[in-house]
N, C-alpha and C positions, 0 to 999 in steps of 0.2 A: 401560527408560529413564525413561518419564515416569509412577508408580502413583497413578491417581488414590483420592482417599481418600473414606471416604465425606460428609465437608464441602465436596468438590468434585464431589458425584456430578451435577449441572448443569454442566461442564465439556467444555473441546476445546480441540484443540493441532493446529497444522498446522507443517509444515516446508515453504517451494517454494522450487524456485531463481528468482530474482530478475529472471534475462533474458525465461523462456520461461512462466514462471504455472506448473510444473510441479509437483503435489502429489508431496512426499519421502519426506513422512511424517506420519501426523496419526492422532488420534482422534475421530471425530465429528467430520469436517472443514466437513459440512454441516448441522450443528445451529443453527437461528436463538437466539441468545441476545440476554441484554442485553450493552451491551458499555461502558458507560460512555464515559468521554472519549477511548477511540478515534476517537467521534465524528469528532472534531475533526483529524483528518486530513482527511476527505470536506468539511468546511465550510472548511478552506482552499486546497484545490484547486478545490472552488468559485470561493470568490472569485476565488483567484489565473486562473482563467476568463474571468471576466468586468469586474475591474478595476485598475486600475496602482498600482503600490508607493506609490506618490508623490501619491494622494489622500486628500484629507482628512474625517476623519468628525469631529462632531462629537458628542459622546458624551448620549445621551437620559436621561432618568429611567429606562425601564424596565433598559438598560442596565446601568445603576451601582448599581442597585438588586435584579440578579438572587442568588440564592443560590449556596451551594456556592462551590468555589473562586473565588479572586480575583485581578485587580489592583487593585483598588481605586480603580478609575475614577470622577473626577465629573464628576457633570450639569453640559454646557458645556463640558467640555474638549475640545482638540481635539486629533487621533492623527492618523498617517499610516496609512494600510492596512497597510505593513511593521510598522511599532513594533509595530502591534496583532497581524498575525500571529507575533511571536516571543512575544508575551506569551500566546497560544494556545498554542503547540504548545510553548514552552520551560515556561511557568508555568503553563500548564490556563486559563486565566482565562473563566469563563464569561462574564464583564462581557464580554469582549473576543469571545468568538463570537456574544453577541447583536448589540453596536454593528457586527460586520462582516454579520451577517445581516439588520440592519434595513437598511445602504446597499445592501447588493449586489442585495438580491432586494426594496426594498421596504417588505417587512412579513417577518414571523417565518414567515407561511404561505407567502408567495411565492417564500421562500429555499429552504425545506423544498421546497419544488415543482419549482426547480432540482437540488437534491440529487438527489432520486429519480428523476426526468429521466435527470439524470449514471448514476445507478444501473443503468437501461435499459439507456441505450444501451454503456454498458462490459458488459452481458451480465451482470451478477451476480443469481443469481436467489433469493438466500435474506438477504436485506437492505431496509431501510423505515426513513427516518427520521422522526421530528415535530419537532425539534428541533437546533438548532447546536450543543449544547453535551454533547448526551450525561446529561442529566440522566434520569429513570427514567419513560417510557411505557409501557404497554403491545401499543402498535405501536412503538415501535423498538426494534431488536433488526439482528441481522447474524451470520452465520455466518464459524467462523472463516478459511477458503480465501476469504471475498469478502473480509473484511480486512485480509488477506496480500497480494490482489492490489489493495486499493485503495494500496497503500503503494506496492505494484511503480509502479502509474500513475502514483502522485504523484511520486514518486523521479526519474522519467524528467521531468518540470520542473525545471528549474535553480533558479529561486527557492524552491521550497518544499524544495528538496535543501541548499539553501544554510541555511538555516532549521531544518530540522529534525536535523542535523547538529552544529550550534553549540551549544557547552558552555554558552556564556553571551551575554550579551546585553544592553546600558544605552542604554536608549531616550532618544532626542533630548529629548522630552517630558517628563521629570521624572528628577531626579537617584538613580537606582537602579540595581541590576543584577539581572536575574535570571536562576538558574541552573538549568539542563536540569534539571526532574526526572528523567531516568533515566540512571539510576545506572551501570550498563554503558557508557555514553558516557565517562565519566571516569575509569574503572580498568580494562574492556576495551580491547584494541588492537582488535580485529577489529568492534569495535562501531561502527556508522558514526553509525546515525539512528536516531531511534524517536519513539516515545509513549506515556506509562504513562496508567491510567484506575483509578479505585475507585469504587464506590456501594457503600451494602450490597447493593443488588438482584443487580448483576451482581457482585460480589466483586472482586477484583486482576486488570485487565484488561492487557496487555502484546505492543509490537510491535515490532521490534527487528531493522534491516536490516544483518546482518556483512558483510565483507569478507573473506577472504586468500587470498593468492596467486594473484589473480584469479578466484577463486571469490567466486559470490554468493550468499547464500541473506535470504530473511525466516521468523523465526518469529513465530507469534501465540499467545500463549494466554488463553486466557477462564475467568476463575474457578478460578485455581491460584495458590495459596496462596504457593508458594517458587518466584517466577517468576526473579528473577534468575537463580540456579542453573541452573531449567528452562532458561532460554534459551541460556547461557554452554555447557550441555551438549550441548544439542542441535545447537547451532552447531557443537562442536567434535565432535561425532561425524561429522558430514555432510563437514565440511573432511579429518577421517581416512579415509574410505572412499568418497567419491565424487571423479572424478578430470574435472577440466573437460577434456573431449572434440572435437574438430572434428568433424562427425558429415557436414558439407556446406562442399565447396571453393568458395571464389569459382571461379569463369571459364566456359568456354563450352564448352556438350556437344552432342557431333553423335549425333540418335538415328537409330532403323534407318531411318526412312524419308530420313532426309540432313538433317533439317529441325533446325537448327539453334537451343536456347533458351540464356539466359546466367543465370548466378548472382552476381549484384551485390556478395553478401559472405558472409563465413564465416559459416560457424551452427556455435556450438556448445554441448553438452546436460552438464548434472553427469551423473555416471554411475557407477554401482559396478561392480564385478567382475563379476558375473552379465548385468546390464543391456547389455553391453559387446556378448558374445553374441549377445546377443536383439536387436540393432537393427539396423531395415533401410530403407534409401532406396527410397521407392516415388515416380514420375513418373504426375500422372493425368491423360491428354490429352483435353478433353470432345469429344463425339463431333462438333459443326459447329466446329471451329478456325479460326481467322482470326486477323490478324495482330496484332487488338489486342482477344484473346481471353485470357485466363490459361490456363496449366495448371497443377496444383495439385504443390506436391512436397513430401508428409510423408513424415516420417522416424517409424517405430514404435520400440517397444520389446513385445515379445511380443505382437504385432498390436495393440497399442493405439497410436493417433496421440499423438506426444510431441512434436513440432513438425510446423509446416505454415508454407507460405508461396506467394506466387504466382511465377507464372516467366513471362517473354514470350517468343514465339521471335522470333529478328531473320533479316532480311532476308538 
């Protein structure tokens, strides 16, 4: 599928489906790399956290004055948090992830402090930021499965889904338009969302959420060279041979002892041929039960846990 060459030997590639964090496919899925303006997915899920579309920043020296990509922000102007996240994640604009990182959190450290915070508690364990914008530390870095699912998270917000989806974008604030950097958005069908990244450190950094036929998948890759391609293939390999599966029914199951739990809604797993096989619904009841106790109900695939969820049992 994907050979890495030896100009990408600092490289990784994951494939998961979309619903369940589910690794498809990957190499080196948990290698801490640099990751460029991936970044900046994490910094506008941030914000989008902790403040509303419709406030206003007004834009600092340090701001208008950072390096690397741009919009071309000046000292004293003043943006809505929206304008400035499409000019994030549509145009890269480093201007635009520090002015949301200096209102949201503060200061540049204080932001960074939510960041990592967010990092915690979503459980991803091979990730560290210094910075909004993805520019080149050597403590920030992220591996490619926490990037994949930092997308999945963000995705599941409607603003930032709304956002990072859109071809294009002309900001109330100044007479422009700017269009998606990534490329698969506008000559992909199956391409919903994403966000491209480059430094030299970290090389062509790429994250890219498809659709079809109600299949969902994200791929990420970090420091591969023919990422369009990579992704478009990958995509389409996963859509050809894994088939979206019901693996758990909504409704209400009577088990041996009479005692009654219910299942709120379908669950269901990508799945290839083989996999198909191998999957089994396992119910795990803790040993003091009460009525406003969980029981736990993963569904494996060759004994590994591949969904898990809580169940109650009702009266």
């Amino acid at each position: 599928m994907w050979n890495i060459t030896e100009a990408d030997a600092s490289s990784s590639y994951v494939v998961i489906d979309a619903n369940t964090g589910r690794l498809l496919e990957g190499s080196d899925p948990n290698a801490a790399l640099p990751i460029a303006s991936l970044t900046k997915v994490w910094t506008a899920i941030t914000v989008l956290d902790n403040v509303s579309l419709d406030e206003e920043i007004t834009i600092s020296n340090a701001a208008a004055s950072q390096e690397g990509s741009s919009l071309y922000l000046k000292a004293g102007e003043v943006w809505t948090v929206e304008s400035l996240l499409y000019g994030l994640l549509l145009h890269s604009g480093n201007d635009a992830a520090y002015a949301l990182a200096e209102y949201t959190g503060g200061s540049i450290e204080g932001f960074t402090k939510l960041m990592n915070e967010k990092i915690e508690l979503a459980g991803l364990k091979n990730s560290h930021f210094t910075n909004p914008s993805g520019l080149h530390h050597e403590d920030h870095f992220a591996s490619a499965i926490d990037l994949a699912n930092m997308f999945r998270l963000a995705m599941q917000n409607e603003a930032f889904a709304k956002i990072a989806s859109a071809k294009s974008y002309s900001p109330k604030e100044r007479s422009v338009t700017w269009k998606n950097k990534h490329k698969l958005l506008h000559y992909n069908e199956s391409a919903i969302a994403g966000k491209t990244g480059y430094t030299k450190a970290a090389g062509r950094t790429l994250v890219t959420f498809f659709e079809e036929d109600g299949k969902k998948v994200i791929v990420v890759t970090l420091n591969q060279s023919n990422d369009w391609n990579t992704h478009s293939s990958l995509a389409a390999n996963i859509f050809k041979t894994y088939d979206n599966v019901k693996v758990v029914e909504k409704g209400k199951y009577r088990l041996l002892d009479k005692q009654v739990i219910e299942v709120k809604k379908d669950y269901f797993l990508l799945l290839n041929k083989e996999e198909r096989d191998a999957t089994k619904n396992i119910l795990i009841i803790p040993r003091k039960s009460s009525a406003k106790k969980p029981y736990f109900w993963n569904v494996t695939i060759n004994n590994e846990v591949a969904l898990k969820f809580n169940v109650k049992k009702i009266d």
